[in-house]
C-alpha positions in Angstrom: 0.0 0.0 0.0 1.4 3.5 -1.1 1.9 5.6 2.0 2.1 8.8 0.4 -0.3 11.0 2.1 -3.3 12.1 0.3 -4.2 16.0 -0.5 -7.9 16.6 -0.4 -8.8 20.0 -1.9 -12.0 20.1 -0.5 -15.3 22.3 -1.2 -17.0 23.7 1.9 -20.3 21.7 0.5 -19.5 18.8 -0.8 -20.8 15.8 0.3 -18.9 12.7 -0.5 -15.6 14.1 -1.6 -14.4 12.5 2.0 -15.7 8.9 1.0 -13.7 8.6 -2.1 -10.4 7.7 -1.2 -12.0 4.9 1.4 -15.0 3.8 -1.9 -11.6 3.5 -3.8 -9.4 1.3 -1.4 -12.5 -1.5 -0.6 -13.0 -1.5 -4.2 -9.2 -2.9 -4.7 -9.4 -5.1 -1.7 -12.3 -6.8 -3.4 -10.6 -7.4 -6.3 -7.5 -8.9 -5.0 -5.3 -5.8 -6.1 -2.8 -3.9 -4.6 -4.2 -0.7 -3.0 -2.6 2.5 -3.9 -3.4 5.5 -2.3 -4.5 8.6 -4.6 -2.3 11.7 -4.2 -4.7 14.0 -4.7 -8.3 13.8 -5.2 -9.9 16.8 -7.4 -13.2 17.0 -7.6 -14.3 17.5 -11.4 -18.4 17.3 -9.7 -18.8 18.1 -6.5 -21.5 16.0 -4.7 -23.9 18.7 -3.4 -27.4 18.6 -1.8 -30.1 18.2 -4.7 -27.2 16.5 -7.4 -27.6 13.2 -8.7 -24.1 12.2 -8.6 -20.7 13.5 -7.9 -17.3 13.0 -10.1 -13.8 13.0 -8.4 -10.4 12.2 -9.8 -8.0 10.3 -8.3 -4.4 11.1 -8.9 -2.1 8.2 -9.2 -4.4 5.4 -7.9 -4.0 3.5 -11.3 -1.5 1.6 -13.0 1.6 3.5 -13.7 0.2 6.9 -11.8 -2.9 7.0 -14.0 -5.5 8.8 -12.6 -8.9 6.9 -11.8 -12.3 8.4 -12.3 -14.8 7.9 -9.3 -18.6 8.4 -9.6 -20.5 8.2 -6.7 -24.4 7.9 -8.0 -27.2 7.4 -7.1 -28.2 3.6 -6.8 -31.4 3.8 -9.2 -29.4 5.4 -11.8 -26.0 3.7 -11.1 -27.1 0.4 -11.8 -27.6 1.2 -15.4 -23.8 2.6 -15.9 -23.1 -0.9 -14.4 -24.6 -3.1 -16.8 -23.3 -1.0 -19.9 -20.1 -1.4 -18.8 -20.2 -4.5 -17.7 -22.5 -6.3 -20.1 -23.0 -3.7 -23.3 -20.0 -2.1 -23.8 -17.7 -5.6 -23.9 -19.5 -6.8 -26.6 -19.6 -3.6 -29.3 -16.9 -2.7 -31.6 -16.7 0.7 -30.6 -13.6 2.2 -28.2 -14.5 2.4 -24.8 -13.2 3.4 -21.2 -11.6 1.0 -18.9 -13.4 -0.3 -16.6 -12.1 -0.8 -13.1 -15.8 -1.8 -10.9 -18.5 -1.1 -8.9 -18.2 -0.7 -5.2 -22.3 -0.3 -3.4 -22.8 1.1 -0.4 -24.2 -0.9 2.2 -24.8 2.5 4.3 -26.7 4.3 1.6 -28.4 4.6 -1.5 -25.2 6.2 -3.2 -23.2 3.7 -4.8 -19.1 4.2 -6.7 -18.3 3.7 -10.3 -14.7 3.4 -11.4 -13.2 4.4 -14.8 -10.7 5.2 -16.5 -9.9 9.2 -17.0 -11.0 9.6 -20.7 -8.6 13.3 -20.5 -10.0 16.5 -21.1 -10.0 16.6 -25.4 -13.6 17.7 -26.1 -14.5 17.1 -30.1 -14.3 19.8 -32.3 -16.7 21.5 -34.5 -15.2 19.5 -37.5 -15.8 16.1 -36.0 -19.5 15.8 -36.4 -18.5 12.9 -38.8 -16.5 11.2 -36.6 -19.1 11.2 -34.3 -21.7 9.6 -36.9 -19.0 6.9 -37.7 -18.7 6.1 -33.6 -22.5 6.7 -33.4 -23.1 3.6 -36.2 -21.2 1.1 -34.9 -22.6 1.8 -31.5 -26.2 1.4 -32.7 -25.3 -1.4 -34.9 -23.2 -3.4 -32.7 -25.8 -2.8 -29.8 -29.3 -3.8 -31.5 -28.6 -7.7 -31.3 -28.2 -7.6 -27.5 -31.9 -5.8 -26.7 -33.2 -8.9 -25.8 -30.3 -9.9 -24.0 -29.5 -7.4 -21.2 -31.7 -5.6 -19.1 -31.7 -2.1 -19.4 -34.9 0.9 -19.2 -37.2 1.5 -22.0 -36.0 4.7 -24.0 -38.6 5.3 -26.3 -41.3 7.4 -26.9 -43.1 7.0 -23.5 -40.1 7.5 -21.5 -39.5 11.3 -23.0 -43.5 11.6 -22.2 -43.0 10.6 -18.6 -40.3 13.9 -18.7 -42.8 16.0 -20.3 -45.3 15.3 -17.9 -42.7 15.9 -15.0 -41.7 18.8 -16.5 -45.2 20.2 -16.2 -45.6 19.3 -12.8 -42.2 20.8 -11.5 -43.4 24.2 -13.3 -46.8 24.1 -11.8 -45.2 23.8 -8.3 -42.4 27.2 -9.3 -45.1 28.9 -10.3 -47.3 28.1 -7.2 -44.3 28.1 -4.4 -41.4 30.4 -5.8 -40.9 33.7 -5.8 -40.5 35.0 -9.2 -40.3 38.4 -11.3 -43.2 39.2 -13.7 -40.8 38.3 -16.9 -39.8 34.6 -15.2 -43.6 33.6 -14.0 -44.5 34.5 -17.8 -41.3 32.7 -19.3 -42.5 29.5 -17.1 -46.3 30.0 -18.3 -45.4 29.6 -21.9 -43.4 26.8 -21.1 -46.3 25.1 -19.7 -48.4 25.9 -22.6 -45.5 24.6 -24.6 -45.6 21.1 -23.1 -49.2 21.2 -23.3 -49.1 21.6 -26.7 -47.1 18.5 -27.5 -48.3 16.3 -25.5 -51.5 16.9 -27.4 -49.7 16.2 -30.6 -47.5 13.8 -28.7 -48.8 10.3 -30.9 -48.3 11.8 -34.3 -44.9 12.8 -33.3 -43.9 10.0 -32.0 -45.4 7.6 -35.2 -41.8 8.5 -37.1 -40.6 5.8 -34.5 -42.4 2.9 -35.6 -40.2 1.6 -38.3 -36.8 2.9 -36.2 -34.6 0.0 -35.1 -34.8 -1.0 -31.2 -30.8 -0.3 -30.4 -29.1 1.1 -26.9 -29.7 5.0 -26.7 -26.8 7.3 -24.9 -29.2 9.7 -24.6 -27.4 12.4 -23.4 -24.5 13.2 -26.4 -23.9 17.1 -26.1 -19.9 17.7 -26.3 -19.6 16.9 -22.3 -20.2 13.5 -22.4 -17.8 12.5 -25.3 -14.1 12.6 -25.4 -11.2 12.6 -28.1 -8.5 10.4 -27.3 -5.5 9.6 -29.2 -3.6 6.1 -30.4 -1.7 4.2 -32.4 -5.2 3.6 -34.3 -5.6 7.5 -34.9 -8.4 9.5 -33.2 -10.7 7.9 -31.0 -14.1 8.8 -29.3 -15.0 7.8 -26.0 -18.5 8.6 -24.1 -19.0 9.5 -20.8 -22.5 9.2 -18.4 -24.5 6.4 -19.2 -26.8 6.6 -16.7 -29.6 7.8 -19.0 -29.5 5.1 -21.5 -31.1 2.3 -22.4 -33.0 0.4 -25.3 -35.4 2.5 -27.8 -35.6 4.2 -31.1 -32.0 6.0 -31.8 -33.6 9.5 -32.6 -32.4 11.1 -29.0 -28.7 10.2 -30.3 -29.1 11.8 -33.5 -31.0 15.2 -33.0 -31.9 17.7 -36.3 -31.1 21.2 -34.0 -28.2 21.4 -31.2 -29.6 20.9 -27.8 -27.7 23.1 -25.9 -26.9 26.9 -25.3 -24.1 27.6 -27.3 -21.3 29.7 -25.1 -19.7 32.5 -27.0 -16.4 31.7 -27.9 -13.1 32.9 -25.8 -10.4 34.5 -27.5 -8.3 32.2 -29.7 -10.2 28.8 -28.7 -12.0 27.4 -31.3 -15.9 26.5 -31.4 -17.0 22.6 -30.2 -18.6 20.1 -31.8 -22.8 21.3 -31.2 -24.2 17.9 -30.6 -25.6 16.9 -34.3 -24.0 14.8 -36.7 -23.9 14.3 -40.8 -27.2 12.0 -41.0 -25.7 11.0 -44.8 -22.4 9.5 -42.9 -24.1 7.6 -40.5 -26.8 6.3 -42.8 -24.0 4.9 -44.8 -22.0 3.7 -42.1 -26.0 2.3 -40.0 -26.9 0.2 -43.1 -26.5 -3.4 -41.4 -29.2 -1.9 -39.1 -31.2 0.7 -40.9 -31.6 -2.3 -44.0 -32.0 0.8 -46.2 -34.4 3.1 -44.8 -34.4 6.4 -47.0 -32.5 8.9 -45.5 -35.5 11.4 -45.8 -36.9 8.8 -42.8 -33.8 9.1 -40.7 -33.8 13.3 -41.1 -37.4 12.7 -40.1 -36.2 10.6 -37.1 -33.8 13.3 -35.9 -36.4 15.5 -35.7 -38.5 13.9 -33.4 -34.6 13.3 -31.5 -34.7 16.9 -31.1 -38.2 17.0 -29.2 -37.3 14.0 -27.3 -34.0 16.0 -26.2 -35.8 19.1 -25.7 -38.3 17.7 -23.5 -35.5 15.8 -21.1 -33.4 18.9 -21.1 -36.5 20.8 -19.9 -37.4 18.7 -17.1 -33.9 18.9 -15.8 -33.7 22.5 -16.1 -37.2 22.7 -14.3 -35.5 20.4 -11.5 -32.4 22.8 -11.2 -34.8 25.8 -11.0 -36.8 24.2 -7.6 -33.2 23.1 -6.3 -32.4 27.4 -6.7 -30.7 26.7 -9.6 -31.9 30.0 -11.6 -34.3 30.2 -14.9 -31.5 30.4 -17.0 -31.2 26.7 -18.5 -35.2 27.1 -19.1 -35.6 30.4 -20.9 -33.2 28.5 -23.4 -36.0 25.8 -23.7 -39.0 28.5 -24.0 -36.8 29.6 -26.8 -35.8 25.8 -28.1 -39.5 24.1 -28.0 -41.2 26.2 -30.6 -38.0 25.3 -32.7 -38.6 21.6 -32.5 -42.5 21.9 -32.6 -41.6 23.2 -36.0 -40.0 20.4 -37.1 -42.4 17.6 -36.5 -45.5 20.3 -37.3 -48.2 17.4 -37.6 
């Protein structure tokens, strides 16, 4: 065992930063390994009242001084990291982070996942076709195992369960939080928003019927994938599984980017906006798309873009009761007319 002493920089409110370190050293004892003691343990999330899930990296604990990513998540949610990377992500063709376990809790309902550090090379703006190619063999590789792994539905009810929540949470802001005249009237015409397609929710969603059942990310905006280098050449890796599952691919492959842009700083150049060429992943989907028209997959990505739209809502409507601000869901008052638009049945 390393008896280097460990440096904690340590957030006044963080909430599990302490438990790493100890998560990190049963997990190797487990395994049979040799326990080294981290350096230094930098939290990249810290785990705060009302998050999901905290992120910490752990200098030196791997082989050779690598540093090891630890997750501590929630135990509903963690479960489903588990099982892609222990049953999914073995068995696609597609690069992948290494996997070091799973530690639970026995004290809580907060459970550890260790990884690999994927590094800190986000994707460019010119890598949307790299991203398609990655995006392909994923769904290709993945659709044979649907009925072979247990994972949540991710189709078209599951983004109607997040519209629905989504309505709820801003029915409770406008009822219990103090707001300013603009925000109350920002948050009403979200509500009519989500009103609006969940009237129209079944025509929408009949652009699914023909899509391929494969594992859904469900999350890809530019923070969740990374570009690493090898002897192979450029490489993409994906971060945060725990919103995937098994359902139509159109939540990986929305029409319109998902996300608020952030202005550029001086002399760094833009990121990769979280669509992809739909022409280079048709090509590259065929052994699972059997030749669908590629005016059916643009009509896919469109009802991708709702799906993310209403998930990124209902988030942003969670953040706002946590006191997280309106900011996140202006950009969504904004976003939804966009991606009515789109799917205008």
């Amino acid at each position: 065992m390393s008896t280097a002493a460990a440096q904690f920089r340590v957030p006044k409110t963080d909430t599990a930063i302490g438990l790493a370190i100890g998560a990190w050293e049963s997990l190797c004892l487990a395994n049979g390994q040799r326990v080294t003691t981290p350096t230094a343990v930098v939290p990249l999330k810290p785990q705060r009242p009302g998050r999901k899930s905290g992120v910490y990296r752990l200098e030196g604990a791997g082989e050779d001084g690598a540093a090891v990513i630890a997750k501590c998540s929630r135990r509903c949610t963690a479960w489903v990291e588990r099982t892609i990377y222990e049953q999914v992500l073995p068995r696609v063709d597609a690069p992948r982070l290494r996997y070091y376990g799973y530690l639970e809790d026995p004290a809580g309902a907060f459970d550890w996942l260790f990884l690999q550090d994927a590094g800190k090379t986000k994707l460019g703006a010119g890598d949307g076709a790299l991203v398609a190619q990655w995006l392909a063999r994923l769904h290709m590789d993945a659709a044979p195992l649907v009925d072979q792994v247990a994972l949540p539905e991710r189709g078209p009810a599951h983004y109607l369960e997040h519209l629905r929540t989504a309505r709820q949470l801003i029915d409770t802001s406008l009822e219990e939080l103090a707001l300013t005249e603009e925000e109350r009237r920002q948050l009403q015409n979200l509500r009519r928003l989500t009103t609006v397609l969940e009237e129209q929710w079944d025509s929408i969603c009949a652009r699914c019927r023909r899509a391929p059942r494969t594992l859904v990310h469900g999350d890809l905006s530019g923070k969740n994938l990374r570009l690493c280098k090898t002897d192979a050449g450029a490489q993409i890796v994906a971060l945060d599984w725990e919103t995937a599952g098994w359902g139509p691919p159109a939540a990986d492959l929305p029409w319109l980017p998902t996300r608020a842009q952030r202005p550029l700083k001086p002399g760094k150049l833009p990121h990769w906006n979280g669509t992809v060429p739909l022409d280079v992943y048709a090509a590259c989907a065929a052994g699972v798309w059997h030749d669908v028209p590629l005016g059916e997959l643009e009509r896919l990505a469109q009802v991708g873009t709702v799906f993310c739209a209403v998930a990124g809502a209902r988030w942003a409507a969670e953040q706002l009761r946590a006191g997280g601000g309106m900011k996140r869901l202006v950009f969504y008052v904004e976003y939804l007319p966009r991606a009515l638009a789109l799917v205008d049945c």
